[in-house]
N, C-alpha and C positions, 0 to 999 in steps of 0.2 A: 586511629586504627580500629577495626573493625570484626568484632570476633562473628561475624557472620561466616557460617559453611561456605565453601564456593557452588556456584552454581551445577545443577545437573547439568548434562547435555542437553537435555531437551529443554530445562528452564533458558539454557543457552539459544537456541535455537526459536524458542516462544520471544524472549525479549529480543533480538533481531527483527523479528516481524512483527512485532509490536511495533518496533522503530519506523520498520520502513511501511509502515500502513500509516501512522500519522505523520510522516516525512510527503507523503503522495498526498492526505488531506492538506497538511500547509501548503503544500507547492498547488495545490487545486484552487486554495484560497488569493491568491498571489495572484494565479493565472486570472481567476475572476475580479480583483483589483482591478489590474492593471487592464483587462477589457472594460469594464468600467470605466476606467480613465480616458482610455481611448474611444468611446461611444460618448463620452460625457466633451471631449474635444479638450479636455485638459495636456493629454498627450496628443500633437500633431501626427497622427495616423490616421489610417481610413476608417471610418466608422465601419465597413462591414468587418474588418480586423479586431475589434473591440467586442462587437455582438458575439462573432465567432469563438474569439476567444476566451468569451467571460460563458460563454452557453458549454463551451468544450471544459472549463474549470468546474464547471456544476457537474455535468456529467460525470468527469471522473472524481470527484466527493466524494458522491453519491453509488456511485459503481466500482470503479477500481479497486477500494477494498476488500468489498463485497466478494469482488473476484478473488482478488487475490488471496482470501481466506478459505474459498472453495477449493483453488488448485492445490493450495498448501495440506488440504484437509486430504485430499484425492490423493494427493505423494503420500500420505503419511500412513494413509492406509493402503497402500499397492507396497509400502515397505515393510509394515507390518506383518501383510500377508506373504510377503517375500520371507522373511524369516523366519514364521510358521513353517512356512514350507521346505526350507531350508532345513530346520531339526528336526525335520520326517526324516530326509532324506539321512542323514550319519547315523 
């Protein structure tokens, strides 16, 4: 048992996205494997299936966090400013 405080909402919300940003790296890593395997003719598939697949796994590595950390950022402050604006208003 653990006498650690429960988490905020937002540390709530950080560790989520924590989660599924390296959830999107493994599964990039995976993807790039397994294109591998299939360019290497280890798996009976087409090699441009392999290329594709393991170039489409790099990509989103290298990107889709990236993203995903931008939009997250972008909500977070369009909500912010939402409820600035919101305790003008009462």
């Amino acid at each position: 048992m653990s006498n650690a405080p429960a988490p905020t909402p937002e540390e709530a919300i950080a560790a989520k996205r924590y989660m599924v940003m390296n959830l999107v790296r493994l599964g990039a890593i995976v993807a790039v494997g397994l294109g591998i395997a299939i360019a290497r003719d280890v798996i009976a598939l087409p090699y441009a299936l392999g290329v594709g697949l393991a170039l489409a796994g790099l990509v989103t590595f290298f990107f889709l966090p990236v993203t995903l950390a931008k939009r997250w950022k972008a909500g977070d402050r369009e909500m912010s400013n939402r409820d600035i604006s919101n305790r003008g208003e009462k």
